[in-house]
TORPADO-521800 format. One line per field, with one value per residue (C-alpha): residue in three letters; residue number from 1; x negated, y, z. Coordinates in steps of 0.5 Angstrom, whole numbers. Layout:
BEGIN
tordren [ALA|...]
lovo [NUM|...]
X [X|...]
Y [Y|...]
Z [Z|...]
% end
This chain:
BEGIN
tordren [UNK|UNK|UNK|UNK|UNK|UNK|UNK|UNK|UNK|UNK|UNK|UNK|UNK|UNK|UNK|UNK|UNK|UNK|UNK|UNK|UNK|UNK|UNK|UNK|UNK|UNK|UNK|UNK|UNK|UNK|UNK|UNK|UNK|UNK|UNK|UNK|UNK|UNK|UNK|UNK|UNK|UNK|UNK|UNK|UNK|UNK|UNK|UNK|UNK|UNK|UNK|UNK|UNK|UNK|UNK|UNK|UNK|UNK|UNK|UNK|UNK|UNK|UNK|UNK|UNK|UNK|UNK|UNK|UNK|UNK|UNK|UNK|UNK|UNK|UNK|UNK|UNK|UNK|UNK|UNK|UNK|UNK|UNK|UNK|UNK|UNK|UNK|UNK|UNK|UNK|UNK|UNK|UNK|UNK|UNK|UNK|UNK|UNK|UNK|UNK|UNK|UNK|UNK|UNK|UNK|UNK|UNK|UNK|UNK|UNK|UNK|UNK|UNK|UNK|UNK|UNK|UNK|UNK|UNK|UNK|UNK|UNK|UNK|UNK|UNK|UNK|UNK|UNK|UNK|UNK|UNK|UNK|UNK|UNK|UNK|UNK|UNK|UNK|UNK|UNK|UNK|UNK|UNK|UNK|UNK|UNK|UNK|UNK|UNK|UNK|UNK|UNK|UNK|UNK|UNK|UNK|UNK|UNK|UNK|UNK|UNK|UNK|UNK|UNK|UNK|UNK|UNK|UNK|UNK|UNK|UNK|UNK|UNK|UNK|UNK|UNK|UNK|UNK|UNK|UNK|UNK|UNK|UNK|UNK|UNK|UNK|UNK|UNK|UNK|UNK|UNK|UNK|UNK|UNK|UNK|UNK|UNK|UNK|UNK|UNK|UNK|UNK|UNK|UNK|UNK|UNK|UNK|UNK|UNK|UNK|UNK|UNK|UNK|UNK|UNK|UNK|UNK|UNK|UNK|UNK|UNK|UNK|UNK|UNK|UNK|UNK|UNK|UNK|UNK|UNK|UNK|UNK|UNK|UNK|UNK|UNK|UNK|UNK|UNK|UNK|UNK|UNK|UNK|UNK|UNK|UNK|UNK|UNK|UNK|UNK|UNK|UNK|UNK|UNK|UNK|UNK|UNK|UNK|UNK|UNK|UNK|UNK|UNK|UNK|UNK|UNK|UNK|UNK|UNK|UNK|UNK|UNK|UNK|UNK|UNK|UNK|UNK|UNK|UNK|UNK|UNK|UNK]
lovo [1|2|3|4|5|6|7|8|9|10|11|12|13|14|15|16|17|18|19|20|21|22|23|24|25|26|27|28|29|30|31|32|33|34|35|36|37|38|39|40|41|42|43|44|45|46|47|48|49|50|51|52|53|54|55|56|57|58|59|60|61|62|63|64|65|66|67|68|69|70|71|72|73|74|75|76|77|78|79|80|81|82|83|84|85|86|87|88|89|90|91|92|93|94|95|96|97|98|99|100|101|102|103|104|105|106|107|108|109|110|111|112|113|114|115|116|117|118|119|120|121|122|123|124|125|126|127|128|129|130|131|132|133|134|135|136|137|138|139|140|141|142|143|144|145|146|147|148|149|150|151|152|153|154|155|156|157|158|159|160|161|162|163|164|165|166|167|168|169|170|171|172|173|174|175|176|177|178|179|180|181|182|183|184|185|186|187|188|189|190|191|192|193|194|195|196|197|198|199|200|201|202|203|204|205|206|207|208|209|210|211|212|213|214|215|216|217|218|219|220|221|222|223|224|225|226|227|228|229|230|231|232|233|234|235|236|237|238|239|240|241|242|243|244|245|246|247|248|249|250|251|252|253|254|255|256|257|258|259|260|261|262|263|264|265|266|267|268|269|270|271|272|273|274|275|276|277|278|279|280|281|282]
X [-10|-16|-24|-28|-34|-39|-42|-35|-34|-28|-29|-24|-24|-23|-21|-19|-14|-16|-11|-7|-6|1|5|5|7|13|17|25|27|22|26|22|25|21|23|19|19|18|11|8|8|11|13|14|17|16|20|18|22|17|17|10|7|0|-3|-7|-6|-1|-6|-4|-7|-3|-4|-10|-11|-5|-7|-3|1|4|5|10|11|18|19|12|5|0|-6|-8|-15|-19|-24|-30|-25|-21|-15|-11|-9|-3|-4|2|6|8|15|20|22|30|32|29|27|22|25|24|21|20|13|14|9|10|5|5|2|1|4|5|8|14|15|21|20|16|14|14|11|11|6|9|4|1|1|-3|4|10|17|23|27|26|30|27|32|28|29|28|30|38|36|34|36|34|34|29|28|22|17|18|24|29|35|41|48|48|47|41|42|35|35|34|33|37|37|32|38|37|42|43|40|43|40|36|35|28|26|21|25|20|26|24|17|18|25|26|31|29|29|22|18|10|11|10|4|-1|2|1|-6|-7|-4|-7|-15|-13|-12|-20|-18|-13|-16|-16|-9|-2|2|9|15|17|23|24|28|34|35|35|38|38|36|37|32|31|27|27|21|15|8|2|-3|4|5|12|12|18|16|21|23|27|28|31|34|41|41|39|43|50|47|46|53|57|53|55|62|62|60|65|71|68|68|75|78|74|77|84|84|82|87|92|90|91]
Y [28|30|28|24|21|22|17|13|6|4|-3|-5|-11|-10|-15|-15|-20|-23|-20|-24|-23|-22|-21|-14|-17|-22|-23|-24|-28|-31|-31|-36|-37|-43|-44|-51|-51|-59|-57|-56|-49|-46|-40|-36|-30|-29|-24|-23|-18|-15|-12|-9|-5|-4|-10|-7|-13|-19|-25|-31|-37|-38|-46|-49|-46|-40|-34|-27|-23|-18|-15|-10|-7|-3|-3|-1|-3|-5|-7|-13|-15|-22|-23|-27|-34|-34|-30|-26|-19|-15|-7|-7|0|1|0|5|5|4|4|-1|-5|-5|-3|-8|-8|-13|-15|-19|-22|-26|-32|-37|-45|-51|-57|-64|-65|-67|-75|-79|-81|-79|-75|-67|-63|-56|-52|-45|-39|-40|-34|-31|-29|-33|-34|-34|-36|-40|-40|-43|-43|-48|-48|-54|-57|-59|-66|-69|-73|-71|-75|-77|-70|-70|-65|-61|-57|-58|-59|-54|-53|-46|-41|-37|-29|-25|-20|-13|-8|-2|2|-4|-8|-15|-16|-19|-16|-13|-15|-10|-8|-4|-11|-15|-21|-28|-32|-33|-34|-40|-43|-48|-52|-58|-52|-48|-47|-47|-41|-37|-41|-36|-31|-35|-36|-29|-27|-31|-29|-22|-22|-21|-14|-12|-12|-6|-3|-3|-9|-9|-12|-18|-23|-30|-33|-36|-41|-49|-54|-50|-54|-49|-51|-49|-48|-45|-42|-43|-42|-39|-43|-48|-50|-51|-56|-60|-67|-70|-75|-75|-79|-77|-84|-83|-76|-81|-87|-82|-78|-85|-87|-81|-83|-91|-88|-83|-88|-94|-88|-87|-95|-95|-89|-91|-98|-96|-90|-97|-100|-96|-95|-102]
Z [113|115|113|119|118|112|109|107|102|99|96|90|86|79|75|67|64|57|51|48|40|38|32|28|22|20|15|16|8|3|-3|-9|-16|-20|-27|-30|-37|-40|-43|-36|-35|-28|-28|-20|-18|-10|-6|2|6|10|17|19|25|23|19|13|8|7|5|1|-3|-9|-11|-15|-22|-21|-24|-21|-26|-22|-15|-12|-5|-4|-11|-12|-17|-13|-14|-11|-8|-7|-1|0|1|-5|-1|-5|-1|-2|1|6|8|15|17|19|26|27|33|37|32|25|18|12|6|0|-4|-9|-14|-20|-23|-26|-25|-29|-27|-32|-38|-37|-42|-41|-34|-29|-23|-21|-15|-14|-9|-7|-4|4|8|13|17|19|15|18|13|7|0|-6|-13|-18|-26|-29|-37|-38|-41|-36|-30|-23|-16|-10|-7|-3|0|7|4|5|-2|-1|-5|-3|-10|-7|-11|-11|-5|-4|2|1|8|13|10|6|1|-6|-11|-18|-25|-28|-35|-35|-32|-38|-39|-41|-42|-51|-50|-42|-44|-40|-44|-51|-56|-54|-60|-61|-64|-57|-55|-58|-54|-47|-49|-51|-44|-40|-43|-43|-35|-34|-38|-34|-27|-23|-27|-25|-27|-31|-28|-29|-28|-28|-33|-30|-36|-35|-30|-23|-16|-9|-3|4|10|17|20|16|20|18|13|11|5|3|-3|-7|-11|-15|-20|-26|-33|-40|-41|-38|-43|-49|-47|-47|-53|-58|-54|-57|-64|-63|-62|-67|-72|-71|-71|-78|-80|-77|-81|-88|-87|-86|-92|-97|-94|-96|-103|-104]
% end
């Protein structure tokens, strides 16, 4: 190569191409237990299998007049923050690499929800949690009370008959969770069947007024009691900001008819016998 002429130009047409945004956080199964109790109370326990890049926060928005009692990340306290738009924010941690892909990790949060009282005929709907990141996979096991009847399922879920089991990641691997015993237990003072007492309402009072006194400390663990009547729904891919929600009709008059049917059963059986004891007397 050899230098000729001075002074020389070279022209080059830089041109630079806009970005586009991609994923740096998803999560692979979003696993939600309900249990709704006659007095109205709705009680949610959601678990979201994590796999992230660099995202700092998962934000979600719990529905309407919900108050968050616990938040865990990889088995975890957390303490969970609030931003200017009312968005709850969950701290992440960074996915393990694994090969060519990103390792999970679950965060869970519990809270509870008010809904209607439940009368002898009527209509529920439940609203689940809205996130910032896409869901792959939905599951959703709800716990109603056993005396009634349950029919007309609407919503954008979808009714599964499959048992869905609580998940765990154990080595990047999303499995079915075992029971813990250390875990606190709600199932005396939210159960779901006709037997709740009055008794434990001051402590859902007093827990829900305590929850200004408690910010900024580590939560406890908490499961949802799985007692009641059990319904499994699903649903696959659920994008940023969705909503997925469940409305239901339901009636205890079947349960009270077949109640006072046993009873009217029962009641003749007796007339028959009392009058075949008299007859042989004589």
């Amino acid at each position: 190569m050899k230098y000729l002429n001075h002074p020389f130009e070279i022209a080059i047409d830089v041109t630079r191409h806009e970005e586009i945004p991609v994923l740096i956080a998803a999560v692979d199964v979003a696993d939600y237990v309900s249990l709704y109790t006659e007095e109205g109370k709705v009680l949610t326990k959601a678990t979201y299998q994590v796999r992230n890049n660099v995202k700092q926060y998962l934000r979600f928005n719990l529905p309407e007049g919900s108050t968050l009692w616990s938040a865990f990340v990889s088995g975890q306290p957390v303490k969970p923050a609030r931003d200017k738009n009312g968005s709850i924010l969950i701290p992440l941690q960074k996915s393990q690499r694994q090969g060519e892909s990103l390792t999970q990790f679950p965060v869970e949060v519990v809270y509870l929800d008010q809904g209607s009282k439940m009368k002898l005929l009527g209509q529920l709907k439940i609203n689940l949690p809205r996130t910032d990141v896409p869901v792959s996979e939905l599951r959703w096991t709800a716990y109603f009370p056993n005396d009634y009847t349950y029919f007309k399922f609407g919503g954008n879920v979808k009714k599964s008959e499959v048992r869905f089991g609580p998940l765990e990641v154990v080595g990047g691997v999303a499995r079915e969770a075992k029971k813990v015993g250390d875990r606190v237990q709600l199932g005396e003072q939210f159960a779901s069947t006709s037997q709740y007492s009055s008794q434990y309402e001051p402590y859902y009072n007093d827990a829900v007024q305590q929850a200004d006194a408690a910010k900024g400390k580590l939560p406890i663990k908490i499961d949802v009691p799985e007692q009641g009547r059990s319904l499994q729904f699903s649903k696959l891919l659920v994008t940023e900001g969705e909503s997925p929600w469940l409305s239901l009709y339901y009636s205890s008059i079947p349960n009270k008819l077949s109640v006072l049917l046993r009873l009217l059963v029962a009641a003749a059986l007796i007339v028959v016998l009392v009058r075949i004891l008299r007859k042989n007397k004589k």
